[in-house]
N, C-alpha and C positions, 0 to 999 in steps of 0.2 A: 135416725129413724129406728125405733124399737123394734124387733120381728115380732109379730104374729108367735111363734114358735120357737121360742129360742133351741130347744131340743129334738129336732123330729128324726122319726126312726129312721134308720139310712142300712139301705141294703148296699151286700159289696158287688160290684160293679162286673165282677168274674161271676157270678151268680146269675144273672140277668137273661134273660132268654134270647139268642140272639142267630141267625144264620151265618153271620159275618165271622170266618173263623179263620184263622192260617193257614195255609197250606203249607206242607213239609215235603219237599221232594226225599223220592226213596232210590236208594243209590243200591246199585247191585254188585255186590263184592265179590271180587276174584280171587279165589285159592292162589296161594303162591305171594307172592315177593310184589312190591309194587312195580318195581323195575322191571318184571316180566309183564305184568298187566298194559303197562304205557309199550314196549315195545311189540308187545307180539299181535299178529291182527286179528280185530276180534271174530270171533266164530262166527257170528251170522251175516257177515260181507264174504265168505266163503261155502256156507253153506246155507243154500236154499229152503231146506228142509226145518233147517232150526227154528226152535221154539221159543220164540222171545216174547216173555214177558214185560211190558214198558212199564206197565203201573197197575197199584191195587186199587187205586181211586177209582168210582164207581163211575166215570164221566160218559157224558154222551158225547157221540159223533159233531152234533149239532149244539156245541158247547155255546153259541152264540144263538139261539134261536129266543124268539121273545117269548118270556112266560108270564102268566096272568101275575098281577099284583095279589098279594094275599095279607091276611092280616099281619102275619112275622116281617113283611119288610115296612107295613105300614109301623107298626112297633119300631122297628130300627130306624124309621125315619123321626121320631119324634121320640123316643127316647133320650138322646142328650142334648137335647134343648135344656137352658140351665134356670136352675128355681130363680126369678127375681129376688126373694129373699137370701137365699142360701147359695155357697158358692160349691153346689149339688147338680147333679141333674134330674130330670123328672123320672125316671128308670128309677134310680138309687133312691130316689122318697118314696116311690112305687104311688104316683099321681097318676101316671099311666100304667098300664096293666094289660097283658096280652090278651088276656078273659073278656075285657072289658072294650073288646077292636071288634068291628061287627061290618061287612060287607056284604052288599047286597043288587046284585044277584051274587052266588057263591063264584068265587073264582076259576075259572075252568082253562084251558091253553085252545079248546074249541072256541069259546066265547068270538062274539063279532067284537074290534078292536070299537067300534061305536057303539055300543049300546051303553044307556047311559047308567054308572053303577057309582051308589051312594054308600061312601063311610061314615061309618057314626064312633065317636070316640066318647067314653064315657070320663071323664077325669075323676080322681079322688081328692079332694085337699085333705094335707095334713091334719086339719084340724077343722071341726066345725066353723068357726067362724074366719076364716080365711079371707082377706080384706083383697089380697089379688087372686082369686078364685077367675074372677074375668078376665085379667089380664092374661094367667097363665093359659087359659081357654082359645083368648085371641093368639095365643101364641101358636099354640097345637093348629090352628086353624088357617094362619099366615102361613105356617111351614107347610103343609099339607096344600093348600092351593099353590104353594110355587113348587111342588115336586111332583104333584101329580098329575096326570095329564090331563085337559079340557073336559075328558067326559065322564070324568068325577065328583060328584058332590060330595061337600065337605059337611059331617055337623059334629057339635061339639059339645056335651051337657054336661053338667058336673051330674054325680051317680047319684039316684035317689038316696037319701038319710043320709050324706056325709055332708052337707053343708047344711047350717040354719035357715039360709036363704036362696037354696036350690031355683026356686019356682023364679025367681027375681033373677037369679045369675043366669038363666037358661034362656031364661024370654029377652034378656038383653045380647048372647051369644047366639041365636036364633035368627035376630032383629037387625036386615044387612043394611040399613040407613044406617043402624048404631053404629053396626063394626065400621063401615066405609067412613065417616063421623069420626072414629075415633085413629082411624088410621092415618088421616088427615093431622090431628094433633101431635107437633113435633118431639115435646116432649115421651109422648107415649111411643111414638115410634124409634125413639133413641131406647125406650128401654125393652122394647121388643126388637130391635138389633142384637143388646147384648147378651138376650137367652142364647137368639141364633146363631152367634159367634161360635157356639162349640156342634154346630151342625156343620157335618162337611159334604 
């Protein structure tokens, strides 16, 4: 099978906007000899009074409490879903786009965990005439219904002027007899397995 694109621009992957970052613990160094550090007891088990700093990290108390979905994890959730053409993912062709994540009502940690609040993901293809334009769409839109929770709508359009057949790819990923229709077909669902292979 010929690509569509044999060339498309590819961003690097350390670029990528992302919240998901490492942490580094910070280790607090003792003057002196290591040998004295391991034997001798540390100060603030003898004094009450001491000033111990644990960490610079900003964290809250409430490190586990639920916060609103926003559009940077919707982004990290369908950013490495992988091009069916290319062995890329949708981040690093920039088909998805952080600009282009749009939730509705805005995310809040007040919000009622029920109220019902719709995504809308804009995709870019590489190239105007992009032949899996709907594939990659059902794709974004598979992932996104199995990671988000029930009281989420999913919608999924390619951006206005990036495809020649926009109007025709939208009303088809719009269209849930299609998608359900096409999800059903075994073939297509083996190859929307292997976008989602590199989602963890």
């Amino acid at each position: 099978m010929d690509k569509d694109n044999a060339n498309p621009t590819i961003l690097n992957a350390a670029e990528l906007p992302t919240r998901q970052r490492k942490k580094g613990r910070r280790v607090q160094r003792v003057p002196g000899t290591k040998l004295n550090g391991i034997l001798r007891k540390p100060q603030y088990l003898s004094d009450p009074f001491y000033n111990v700093s644990w960490s610079d990290d900003t964290e809250s108390d409430d490190e586990f409490a639920a916060e609103p979905i926003d559009e940077q994890e919707v982004y990290d959730l369908i950013s490495p879903i992988s091009d069916p053409e290319h062995p890329l993912s949708l981040g690093q062709l920039a088909v998805v786009n952080l600009p282009d994540i749009h939730i509705t009502p805005s995310p809040s940690a007040a919000a009622n965990p029920n109220t019902l609040t719709q995504v809308l993901v804009k995709i870019t293809p590489t190239i105007t005439h992009c032949s899996l334009a709907t594939v990659i769409g059902l794709g974004v839109r598979v992932r996104l219904e199995q990671a988000l929770p029930p009281n989420y709508r999913v919608d999924v359009m390619i951006k206005e002027g990036t495809h020649s057949q926009d109007d025709q790819v939208n009303k088809q990923l719009a269209d849930k007899e299609r998608v359900a229709a096409a999800l059903e077909n075994d073939t297509l669902k083996g190859v929307l397995e292997n976008m989602l292979k590199t989602c963890v």
